[in-house]
DODREN-863045 format. One record per residue (C-alpha): residue number from 0; z, y, x; residue in one letter. Coordinates in steps of 0.05 Angstrom, whole numbers, plus 5000, padded with zeros to 4 digits. Each point is the difference from the previous one (the first is absolute). Layout:
(NUM; (Z; Y; X); 'A');
...
% end
This chain:
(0; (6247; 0847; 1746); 'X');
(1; (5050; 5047; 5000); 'X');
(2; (5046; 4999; 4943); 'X');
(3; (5063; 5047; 4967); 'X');
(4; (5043; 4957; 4958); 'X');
(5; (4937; 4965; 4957); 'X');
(6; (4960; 5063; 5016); 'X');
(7; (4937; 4972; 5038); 'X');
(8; (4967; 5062; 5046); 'X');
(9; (4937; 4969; 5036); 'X');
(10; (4996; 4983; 5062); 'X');
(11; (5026; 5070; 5029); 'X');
(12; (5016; 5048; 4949); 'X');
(13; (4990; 5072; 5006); 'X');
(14; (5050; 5040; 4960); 'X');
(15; (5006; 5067; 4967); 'X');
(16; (5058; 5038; 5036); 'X');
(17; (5049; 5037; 4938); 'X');
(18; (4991; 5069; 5017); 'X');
(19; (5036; 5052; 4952); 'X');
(20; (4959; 5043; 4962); 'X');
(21; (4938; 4964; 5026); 'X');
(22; (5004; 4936; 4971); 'X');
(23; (5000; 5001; 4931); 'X');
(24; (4963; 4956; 4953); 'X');
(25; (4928; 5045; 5009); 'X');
(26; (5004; 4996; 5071); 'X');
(27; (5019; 4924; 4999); 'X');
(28; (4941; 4986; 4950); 'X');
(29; (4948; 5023; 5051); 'X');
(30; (5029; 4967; 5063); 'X');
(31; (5011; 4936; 4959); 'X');
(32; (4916; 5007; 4989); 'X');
(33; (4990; 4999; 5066); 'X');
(34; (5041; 4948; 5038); 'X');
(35; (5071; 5007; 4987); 'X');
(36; (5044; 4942; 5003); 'X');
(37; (5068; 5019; 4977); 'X');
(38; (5017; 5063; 4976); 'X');
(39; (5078; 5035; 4988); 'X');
(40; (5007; 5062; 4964); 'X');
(41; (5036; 5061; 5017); 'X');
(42; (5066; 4988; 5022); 'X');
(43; (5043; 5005; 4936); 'X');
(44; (5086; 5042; 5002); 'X');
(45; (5040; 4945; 4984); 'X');
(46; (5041; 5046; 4973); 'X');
(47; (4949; 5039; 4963); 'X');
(48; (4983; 4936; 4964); 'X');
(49; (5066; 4983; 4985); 'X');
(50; (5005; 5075; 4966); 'X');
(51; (4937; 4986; 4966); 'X');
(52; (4964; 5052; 5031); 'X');
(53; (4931; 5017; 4988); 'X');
(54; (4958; 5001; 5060); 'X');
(55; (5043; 4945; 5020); 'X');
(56; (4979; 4951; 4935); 'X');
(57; (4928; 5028; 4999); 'X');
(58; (4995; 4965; 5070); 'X');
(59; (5016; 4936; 4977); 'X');
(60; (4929; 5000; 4962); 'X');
(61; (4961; 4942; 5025); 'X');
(62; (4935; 4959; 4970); 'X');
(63; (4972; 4932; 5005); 'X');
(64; (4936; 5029; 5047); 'X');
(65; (5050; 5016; 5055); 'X');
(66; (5035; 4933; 5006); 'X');
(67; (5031; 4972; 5046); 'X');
(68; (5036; 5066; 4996); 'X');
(69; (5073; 5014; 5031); 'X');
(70; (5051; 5054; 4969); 'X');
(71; (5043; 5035; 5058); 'X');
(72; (5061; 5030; 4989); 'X');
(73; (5053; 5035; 5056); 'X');
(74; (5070; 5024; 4986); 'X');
(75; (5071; 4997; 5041); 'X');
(76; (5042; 4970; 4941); 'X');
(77; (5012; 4924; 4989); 'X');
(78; (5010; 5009; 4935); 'X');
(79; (4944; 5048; 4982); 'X');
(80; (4948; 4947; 5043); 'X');
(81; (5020; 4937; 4958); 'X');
(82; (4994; 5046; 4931); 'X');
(83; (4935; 5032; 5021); 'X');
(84; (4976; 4929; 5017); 'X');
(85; (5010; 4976; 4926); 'X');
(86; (4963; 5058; 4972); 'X');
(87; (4941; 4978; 5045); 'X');
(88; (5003; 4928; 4983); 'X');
(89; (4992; 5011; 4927); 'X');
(90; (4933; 5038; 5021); 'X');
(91; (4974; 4932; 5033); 'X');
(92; (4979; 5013; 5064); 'X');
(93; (4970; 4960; 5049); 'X');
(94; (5055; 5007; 5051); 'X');
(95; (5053; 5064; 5013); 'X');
(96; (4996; 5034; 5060); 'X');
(97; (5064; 5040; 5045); 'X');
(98; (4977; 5067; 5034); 'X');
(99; (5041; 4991; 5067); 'X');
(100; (4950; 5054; 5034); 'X');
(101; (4996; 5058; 4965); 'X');
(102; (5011; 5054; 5056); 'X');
(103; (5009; 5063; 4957); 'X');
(104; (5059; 5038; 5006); 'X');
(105; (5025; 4994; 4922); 'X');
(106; (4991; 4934; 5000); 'X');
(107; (5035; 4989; 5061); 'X');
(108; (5057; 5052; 4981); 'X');
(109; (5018; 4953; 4943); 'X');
(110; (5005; 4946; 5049); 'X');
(111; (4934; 4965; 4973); 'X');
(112; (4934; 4976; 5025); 'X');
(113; (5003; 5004; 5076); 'X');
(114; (5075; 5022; 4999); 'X');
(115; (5015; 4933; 4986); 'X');
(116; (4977; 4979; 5071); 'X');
(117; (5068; 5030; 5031); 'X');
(118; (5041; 4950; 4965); 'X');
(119; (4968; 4934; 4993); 'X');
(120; (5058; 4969; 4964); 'X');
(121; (4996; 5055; 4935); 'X');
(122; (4915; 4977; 5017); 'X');
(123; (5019; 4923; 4978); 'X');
(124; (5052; 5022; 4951); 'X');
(125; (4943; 5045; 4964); 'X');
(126; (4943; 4936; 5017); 'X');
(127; (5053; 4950; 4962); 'X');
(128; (5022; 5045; 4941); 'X');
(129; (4909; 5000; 4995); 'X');
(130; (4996; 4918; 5001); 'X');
(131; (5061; 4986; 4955); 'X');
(132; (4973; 5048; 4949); 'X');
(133; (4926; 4975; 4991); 'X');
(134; (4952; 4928; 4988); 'X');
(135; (4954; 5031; 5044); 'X');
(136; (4983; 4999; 5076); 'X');
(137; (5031; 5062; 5029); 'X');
(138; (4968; 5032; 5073); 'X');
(139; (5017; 5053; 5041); 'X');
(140; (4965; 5059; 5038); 'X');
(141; (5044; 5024; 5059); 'X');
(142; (4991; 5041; 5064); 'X');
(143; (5014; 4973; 5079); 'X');
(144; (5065; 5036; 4991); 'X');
(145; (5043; 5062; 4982); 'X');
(146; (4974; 5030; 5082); 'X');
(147; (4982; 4980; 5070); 'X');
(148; (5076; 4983; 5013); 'X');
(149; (5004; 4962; 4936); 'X');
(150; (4936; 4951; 4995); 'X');
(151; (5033; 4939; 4959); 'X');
(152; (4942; 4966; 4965); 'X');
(153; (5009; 4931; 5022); 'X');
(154; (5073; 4997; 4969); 'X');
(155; (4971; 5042; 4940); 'X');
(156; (4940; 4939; 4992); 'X');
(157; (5050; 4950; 5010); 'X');
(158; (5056; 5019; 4958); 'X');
(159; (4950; 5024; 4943); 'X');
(160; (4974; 4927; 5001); 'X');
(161; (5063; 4968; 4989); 'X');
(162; (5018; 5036; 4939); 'X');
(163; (4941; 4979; 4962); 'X');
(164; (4940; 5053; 5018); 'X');
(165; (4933; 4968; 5000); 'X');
(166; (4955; 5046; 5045); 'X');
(167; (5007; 5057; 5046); 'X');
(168; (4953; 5059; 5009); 'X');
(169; (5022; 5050; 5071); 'X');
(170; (4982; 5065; 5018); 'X');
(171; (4985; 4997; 5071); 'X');
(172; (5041; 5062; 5007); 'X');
(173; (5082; 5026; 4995); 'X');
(174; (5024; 5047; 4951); 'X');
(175; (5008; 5055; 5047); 'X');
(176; (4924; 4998; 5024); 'X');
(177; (4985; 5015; 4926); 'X');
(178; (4919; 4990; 5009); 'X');
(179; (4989; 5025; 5055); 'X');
(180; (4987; 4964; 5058); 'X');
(181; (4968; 4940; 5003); 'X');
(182; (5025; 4939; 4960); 'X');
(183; (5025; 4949; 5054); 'X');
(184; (4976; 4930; 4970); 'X');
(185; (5025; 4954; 5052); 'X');
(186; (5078; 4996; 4975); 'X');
(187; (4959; 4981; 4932); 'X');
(188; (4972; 4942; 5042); 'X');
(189; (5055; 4983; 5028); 'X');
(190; (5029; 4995; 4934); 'X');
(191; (4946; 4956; 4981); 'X');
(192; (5004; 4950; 5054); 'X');
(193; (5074; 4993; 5000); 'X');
(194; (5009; 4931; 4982); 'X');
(195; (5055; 5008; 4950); 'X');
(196; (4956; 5040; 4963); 'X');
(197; (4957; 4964; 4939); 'X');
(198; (4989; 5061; 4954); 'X');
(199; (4928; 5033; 5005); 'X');
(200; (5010; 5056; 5036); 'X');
(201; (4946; 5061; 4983); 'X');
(202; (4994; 5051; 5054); 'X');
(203; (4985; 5078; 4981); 'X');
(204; (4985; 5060; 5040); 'X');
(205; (4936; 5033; 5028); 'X');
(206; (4954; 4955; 4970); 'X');
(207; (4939; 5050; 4993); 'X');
(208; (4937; 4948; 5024); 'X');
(209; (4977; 4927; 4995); 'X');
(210; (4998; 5000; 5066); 'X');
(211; (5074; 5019; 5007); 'X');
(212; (5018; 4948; 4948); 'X');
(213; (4972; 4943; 5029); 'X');
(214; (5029; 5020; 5065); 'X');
(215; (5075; 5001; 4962); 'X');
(216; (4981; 4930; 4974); 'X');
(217; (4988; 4966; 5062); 'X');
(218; (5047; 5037; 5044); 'X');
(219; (5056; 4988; 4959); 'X');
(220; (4987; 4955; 4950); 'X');
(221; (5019; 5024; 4938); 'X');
(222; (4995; 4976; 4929); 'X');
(223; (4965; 5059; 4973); 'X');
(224; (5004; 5068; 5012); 'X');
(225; (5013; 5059; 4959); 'X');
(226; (4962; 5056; 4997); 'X');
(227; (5018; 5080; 4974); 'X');
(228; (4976; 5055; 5019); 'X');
(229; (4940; 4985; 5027); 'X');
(230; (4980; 4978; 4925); 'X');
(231; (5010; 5062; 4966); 'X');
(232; (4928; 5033; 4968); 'X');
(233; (4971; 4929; 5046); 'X');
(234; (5012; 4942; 4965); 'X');
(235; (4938; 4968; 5020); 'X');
(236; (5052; 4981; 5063); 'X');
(237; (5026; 4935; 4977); 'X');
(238; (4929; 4966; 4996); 'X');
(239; (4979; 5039; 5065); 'X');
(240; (5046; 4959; 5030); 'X');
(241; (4997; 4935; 4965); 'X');
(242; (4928; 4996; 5014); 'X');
(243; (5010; 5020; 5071); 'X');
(244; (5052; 4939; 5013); 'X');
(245; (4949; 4956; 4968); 'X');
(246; (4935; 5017; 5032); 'X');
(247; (5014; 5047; 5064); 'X');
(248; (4952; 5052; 4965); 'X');
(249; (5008; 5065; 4962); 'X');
(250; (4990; 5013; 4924); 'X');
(251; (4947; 5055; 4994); 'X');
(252; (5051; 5062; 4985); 'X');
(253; (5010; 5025; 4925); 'X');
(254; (4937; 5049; 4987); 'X');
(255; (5024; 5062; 4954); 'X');
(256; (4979; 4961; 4935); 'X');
(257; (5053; 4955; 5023); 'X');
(258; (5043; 5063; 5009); 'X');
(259; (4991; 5035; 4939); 'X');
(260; (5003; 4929; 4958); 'X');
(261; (5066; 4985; 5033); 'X');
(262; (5027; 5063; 4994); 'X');
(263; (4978; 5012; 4926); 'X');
(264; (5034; 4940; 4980); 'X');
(265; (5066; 5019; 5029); 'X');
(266; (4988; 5061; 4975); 'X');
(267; (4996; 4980; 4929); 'X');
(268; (5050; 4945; 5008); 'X');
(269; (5052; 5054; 5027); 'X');
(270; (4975; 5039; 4932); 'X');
(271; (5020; 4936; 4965); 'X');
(272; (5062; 4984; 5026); 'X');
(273; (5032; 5070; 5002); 'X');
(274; (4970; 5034; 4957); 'X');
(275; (4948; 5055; 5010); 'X');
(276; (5044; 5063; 5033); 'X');
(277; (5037; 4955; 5052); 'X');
(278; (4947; 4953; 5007); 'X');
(279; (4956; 5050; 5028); 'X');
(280; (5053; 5040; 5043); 'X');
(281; (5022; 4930; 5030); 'X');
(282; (4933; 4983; 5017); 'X');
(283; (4988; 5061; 5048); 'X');
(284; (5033; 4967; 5060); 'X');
(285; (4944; 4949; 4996); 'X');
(286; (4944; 5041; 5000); 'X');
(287; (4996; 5016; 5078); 'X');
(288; (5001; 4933; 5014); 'X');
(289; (4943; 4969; 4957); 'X');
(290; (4956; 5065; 5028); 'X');
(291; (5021; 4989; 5076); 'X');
(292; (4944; 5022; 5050); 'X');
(293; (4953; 5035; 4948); 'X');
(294; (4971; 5068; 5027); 'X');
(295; (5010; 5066; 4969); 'X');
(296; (5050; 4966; 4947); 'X');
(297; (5041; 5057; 4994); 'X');
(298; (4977; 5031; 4925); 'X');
(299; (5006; 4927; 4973); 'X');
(300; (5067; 4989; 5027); 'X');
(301; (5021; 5062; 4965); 'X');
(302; (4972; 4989; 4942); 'X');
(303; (5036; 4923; 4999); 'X');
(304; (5073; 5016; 5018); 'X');
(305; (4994; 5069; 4956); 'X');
(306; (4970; 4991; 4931); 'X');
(307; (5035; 4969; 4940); 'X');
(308; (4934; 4982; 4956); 'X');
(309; (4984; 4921; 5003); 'X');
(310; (4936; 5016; 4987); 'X');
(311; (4997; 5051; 5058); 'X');
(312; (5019; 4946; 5039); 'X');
(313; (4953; 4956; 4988); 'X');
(314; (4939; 5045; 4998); 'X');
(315; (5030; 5021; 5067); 'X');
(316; (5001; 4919; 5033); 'X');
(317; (4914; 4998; 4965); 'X');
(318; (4991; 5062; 5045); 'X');
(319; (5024; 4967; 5062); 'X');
(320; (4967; 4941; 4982); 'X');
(321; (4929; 5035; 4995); 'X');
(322; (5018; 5053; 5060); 'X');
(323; (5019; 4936; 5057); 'X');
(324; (4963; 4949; 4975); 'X');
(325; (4960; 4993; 5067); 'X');
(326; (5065; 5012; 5040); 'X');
(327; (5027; 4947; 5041); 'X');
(328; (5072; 5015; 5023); 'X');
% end
C-alpha cells in the first residue's frame, strides 16, 4: 500500500499530473471517473495568492468527489511560500504540493518552479518555509536537473526528505529539454532504489500506453506514476492501464457514445464552474483531443472551438454522435 502522510493510494497509484490551464476542477472531475488516483490542481502564484488575486483564489476550488486531492503552489520568496501555505490550509486539502518543474520561461525568470533546481539550498529553504507552515503532508514535483551539466536529483530527493516532504513525483527530463526529447526515467529509478530514500517516489514523463506503464513499473520500480498529457480529451487512460497491470489484456477502447458522454459532461461542468462565456472558450483546447482519429472532422471541429451558443454545442456533440456511431478509431 502506498501511502502519503495518512493518505492510502492502492497498491500503485496513478496520479493526475497539475498542468496549468488544463487541470482545473472539470477536467479533474472526468479523469477522477475514470481511474485517477490523486489529483493536484493547477499550480497556484504564491504571490498571487498572497495579493488575493483572482485566478489565483478561483484555483484553490476543490470538492469532496476529487479527494485525495493535492493543492500546488510555486514561488521564489520564503516568506510569500509559508503565507501562501496558510491560505491553503484553511481550504483543507488533502496534502500541498511544490511545483519544482515548471519549465516556462516566466516562471523560471522569477526564479520559481524549475529555476529552483540551480540552487538547491533556496529549493530546501522554500520546501521548509512549506512544512513549518501547514498540518498537512507536503510533496514535491521536480525535474532531473536545471541541464545535462547540472543533473542533481539524488541530493534534491535526499535533502527534500530530510526537511519533512512526504513523496516525490520526477520528470524524467531537465529544464532545458523543456518537453522535448524523451523523458529519461532511469535517474527516477535510481532515485527510487537509493537506499536512503523511504518517500514514494512517482515517476512522470512519456507515459502515453499501458504497455509503456507497466514497462516503467517493473524497470524501475516506482510507486506510481503520473500521467499528463497523454490524458487530455482521454481520460479513459487511467483504467486502460490499471486493467492492463491486472490482467495483461486491453479494455475494449471508448466508442464515440463514450466520447460524446465524456466530453458533454466536461463540457457542462466547465459551463458550471466558469460560467457560460469562459466555460465554453476554455473548453476548445479539449475538443481535438476527445475527436482524435475521426475522418472528415473538420466542419465539426469548427463549429466546437468557434460558436458561443451552449445549445449549439450540444446539438453539435448529438450530430457526431449519430454521424460516427459505426466508427471505430
Amino acid at each position: 500500500m502506498v501511502k502519503i502522510g495518512s493518505i492510502e493510494l492502492g497498491e500503485f497509484p496513478l496520479l493526475l499530473a497539475p498542468m496549468e490551464d488544463v487541470s482545473d476542477p472539470p477536467f479533474r472531475f472526468v479523469c477522477k471517473q475514470h481511474g485517477a488516483d490523486l489529483m493536484y490542481t493547477e499550480f497556484i502564484s504564491s504571490e498571487g495568492l498572497i495579493r488575493h488575486a483572482i485566478k489565483s483564489k478561483q484555483k484553490l476550488d476543490i470538492f469532496d468527489y476529487e479527494r485525495p486531492v493535492g493543492i500546488q503552489i510555486f514561488g521564489g520568496d520564503e516568506e510569500a511560500m509559508a503565507m501562501a501555505t496558510e491560505i491553503v490550509d484553511a481550504v483543507n486539502p488533502d496534502l500541498v504540493d511544490i511545483n519544482f518543474g515548471c519549465p516556462v520561461k516566466k516562471v523560471v525568470c522569477k526564479g520559481a518552479g524549475a529555476g529552483v533546481l540551480k540552487d538547491v539550498d533556496l529549493m530546501v529553504r522554500l520546501t521548509k518555509a512549506v512544512v513549518k507552515s501547514t498540518r498537512l503532508p507536503v510533496t514535491v514535483k521536480t525535474r532531473l536537473g536545471w541541464d545535462e551539466s547540472c543533473i542533481n536529483i539524488m541530493e534534491v530527493a535526499e535533502r527534500l526528505q530530510d526537511v519533512g516532504v512526504q513523496a516525490l513525483s520526477i520528470h524524467g527530463r531537465t529544464r532545458a529539454q523543456l518537453y522535448k526529447g524523451s523523458a529519461d526515467w532511469t535517474l527516477i529509478g535510481e532515485v527510487k532504489n537509493n537506499p536512503r530514500i523511504r518517500i514514494p517516489i512517482f515517476g512522470n514523463g512519456d507515459v502515453d500506453s499501458p504497455e509503456k506503464a507497466l514497462e516503467l513499473k517493473n524497470r524501475f520500480g516506482v510507486d506510481g506514476i503520473m500521467i499528463g498529457r497523454a490524458s487530455i480529451g482521454y481520460p479513459w487512460v487511467f483504467n486502460e492501464i490499471k486493467h492492463f497491470m491486472k490482467t495483461g489484456t486491453h479494455l475494449a477502447a471508448p466508442t464515440i457514445n463514450d466520447r460524446v458522454n465524456v466530453c458533454r459532461t466536461h463540457l457542462q461542468k466547465s459551463v458550471e464552474w466558469k460560467g457560460e462565456k469562459i466555460g465554453i472558450v476554455e473548453m476548445r483546447r479539449h475538443y481535438t483531443n476527445y475527436f482524435k482519429g475521426l475522418p472528415n472532422f473538420k466542419e465539426y471541429r469548427m463549429i466546437l472551438v468557434t460558436n458561443e451558443s451552449l445549445e449549439i454545442l450540444f446539438a453539435t456533440l448529438e450530430e457526431i454522435r449519430e454521424r460516427y456511431a459505426e466508427v471505430r478509431v
